[in-house]
ZADREN-93444 format. One line per field, with one value per residue (C-alpha): residue number from 1; x, y, z. Coordinates in Angstrom, 1 decimal. Layout:
<tizas>
num: c(NUM ...)
px: c(X ...)
py: c(Y ...)
pz: c(Z ...)
</tizas>
This chain:
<tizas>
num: c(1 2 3 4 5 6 7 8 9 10 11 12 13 14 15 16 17 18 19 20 21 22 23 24 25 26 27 28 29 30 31 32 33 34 35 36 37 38 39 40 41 42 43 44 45 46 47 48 49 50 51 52 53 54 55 56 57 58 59 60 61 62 63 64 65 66 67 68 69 70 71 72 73 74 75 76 77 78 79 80 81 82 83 84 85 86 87 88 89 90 91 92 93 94 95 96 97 98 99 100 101 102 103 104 105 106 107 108 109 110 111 112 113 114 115 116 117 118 119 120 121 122 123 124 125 126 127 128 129 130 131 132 133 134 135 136)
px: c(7.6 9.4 11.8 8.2 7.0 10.1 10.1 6.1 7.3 9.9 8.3 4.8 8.1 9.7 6.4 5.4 8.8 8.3 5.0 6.3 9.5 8.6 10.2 12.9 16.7 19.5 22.9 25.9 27.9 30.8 31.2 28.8 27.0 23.4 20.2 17.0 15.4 12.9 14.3 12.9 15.3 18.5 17.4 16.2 19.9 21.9 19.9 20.8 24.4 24.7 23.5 25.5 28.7 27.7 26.6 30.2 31.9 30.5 31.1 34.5 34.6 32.4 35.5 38.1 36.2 35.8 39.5 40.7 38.2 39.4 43.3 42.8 40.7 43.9 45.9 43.8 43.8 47.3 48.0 45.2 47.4 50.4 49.1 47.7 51.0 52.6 49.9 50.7 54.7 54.0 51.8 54.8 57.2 55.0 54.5 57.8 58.4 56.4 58.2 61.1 59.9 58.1 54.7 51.6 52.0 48.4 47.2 48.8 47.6 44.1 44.7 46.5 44.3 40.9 42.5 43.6 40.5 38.3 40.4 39.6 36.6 35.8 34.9 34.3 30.8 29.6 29.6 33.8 34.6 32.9 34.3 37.8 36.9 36.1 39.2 41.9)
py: c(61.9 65.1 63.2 62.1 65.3 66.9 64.1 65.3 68.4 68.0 65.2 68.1 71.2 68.0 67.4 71.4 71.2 69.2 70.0 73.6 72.9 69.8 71.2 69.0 70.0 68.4 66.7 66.7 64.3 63.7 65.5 62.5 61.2 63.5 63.0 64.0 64.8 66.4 69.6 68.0 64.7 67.0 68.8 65.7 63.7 66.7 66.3 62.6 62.9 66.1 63.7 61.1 62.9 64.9 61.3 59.6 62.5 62.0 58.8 59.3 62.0 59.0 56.6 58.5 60.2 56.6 55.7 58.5 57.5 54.0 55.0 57.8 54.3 51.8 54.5 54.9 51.1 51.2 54.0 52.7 49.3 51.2 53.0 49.5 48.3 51.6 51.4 47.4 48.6 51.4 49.6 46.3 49.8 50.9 47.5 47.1 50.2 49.2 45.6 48.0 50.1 47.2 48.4 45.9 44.6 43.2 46.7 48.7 46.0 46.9 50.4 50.5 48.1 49.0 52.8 51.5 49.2 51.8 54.1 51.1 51.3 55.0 55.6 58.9 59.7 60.5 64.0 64.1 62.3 65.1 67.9 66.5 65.8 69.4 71.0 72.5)
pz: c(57.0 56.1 53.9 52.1 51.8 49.9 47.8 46.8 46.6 44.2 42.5 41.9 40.6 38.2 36.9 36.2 35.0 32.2 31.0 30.3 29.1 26.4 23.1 21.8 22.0 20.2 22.1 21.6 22.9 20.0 16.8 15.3 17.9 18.8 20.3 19.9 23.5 25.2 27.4 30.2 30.0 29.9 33.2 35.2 34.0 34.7 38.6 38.7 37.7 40.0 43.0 41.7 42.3 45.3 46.9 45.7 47.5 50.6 50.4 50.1 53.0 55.0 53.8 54.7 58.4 59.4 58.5 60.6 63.9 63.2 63.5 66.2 68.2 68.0 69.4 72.5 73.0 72.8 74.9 77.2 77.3 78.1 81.0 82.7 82.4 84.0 87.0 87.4 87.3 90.2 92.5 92.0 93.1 96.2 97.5 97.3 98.9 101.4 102.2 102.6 104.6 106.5 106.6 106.1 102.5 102.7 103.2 100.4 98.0 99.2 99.1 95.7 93.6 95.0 93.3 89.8 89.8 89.8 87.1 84.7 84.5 84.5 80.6 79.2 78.0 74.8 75.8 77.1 73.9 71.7 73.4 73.3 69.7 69.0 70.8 69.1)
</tizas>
C-alpha cells in the first residue's frame, strides 16, 4: 500500500512536471544526429536510465552477496563434516580407552553418543548466525 501511494505521488509531481515544463529542446546525441523533444521526455529518460543503472548495480552487489553466503555455506558444511568425523574418532579413542582400562564398554557408548547426538542437532538460530555475521 505505501509502495502504491509513492507511486501516486510521483506519478501526480511527473505529471505537474510536464505540464510546466512542455517547450521543446534540441539533442544531441552525435555531431549529426538531433532530436526534437519535449523538456519533459529528457527528464523522465534521464529517471529511467538513472534507475536503470542504480537497479543493475544492486543487482550485481545481490550477485556477488549471494556468491559470498554461498562459499562462506560450503565451508561450514565442510568443517561441520570434519568435526563429525573428529567426534566419531574420539568416542572410537574413549571406548577404547575404556576396553583398556576395562570398564563397561556398553556404558561409555551410552554416555558418549547420547553427548555427540545431541551436539548434532543443536543449530544456531537466526539470531546467533546474524550476530556472528556482524562481528568483526
Amino acid at each position: 500500500m505505501l509502495m502504491l501511494l509513492v507511486i501516486a505521488i510521483t506519478g501526480l509531481g511527473f505529471a505537474y512536471l510536464a505540464t510546466q515544463n512542455n517547450m521543446w529542446v534540441t539533442v544531441n546525441l552525435t555531431q549529426y544526429t538531433q532530436f526534437h523533444m519535449p523538456l519533459w521526455t529528457v527528464v523522465l529518460g534521464a529517471l529511467l536510465i538513472g534507475f536503470f543503472i542504480s537497479w543493475v548495480l544492486s543487482l550485481i552487489d545481490s550477485i556477488s552477496n549471494s556468491v559470498a553466503l554461498h562459499q562462506r555455506e560450503n565451508k561450514i558444511r565442510a568443517t561441520s563434516r570434519e568435526v563429525g568425523t573428529l567426534e566419531d574418532r574420539v568416542h572410537d579413542l574413549e571406548v577404547e580407552n575404556a576396553k583398556l582400562k576395562g570398564e563397561n564398554v556398553e556404558h561409555v557408548r551410552e554416555d558418549v553418543h547420547g553427548h555427540y547426538e545431541d551436539s548434532a542437532t543443536v543449530r544456531p538460530s537466526f539470531f546467533d548466525r546474524l550476530r556472528h555475521g556482524l562481528a568483526f
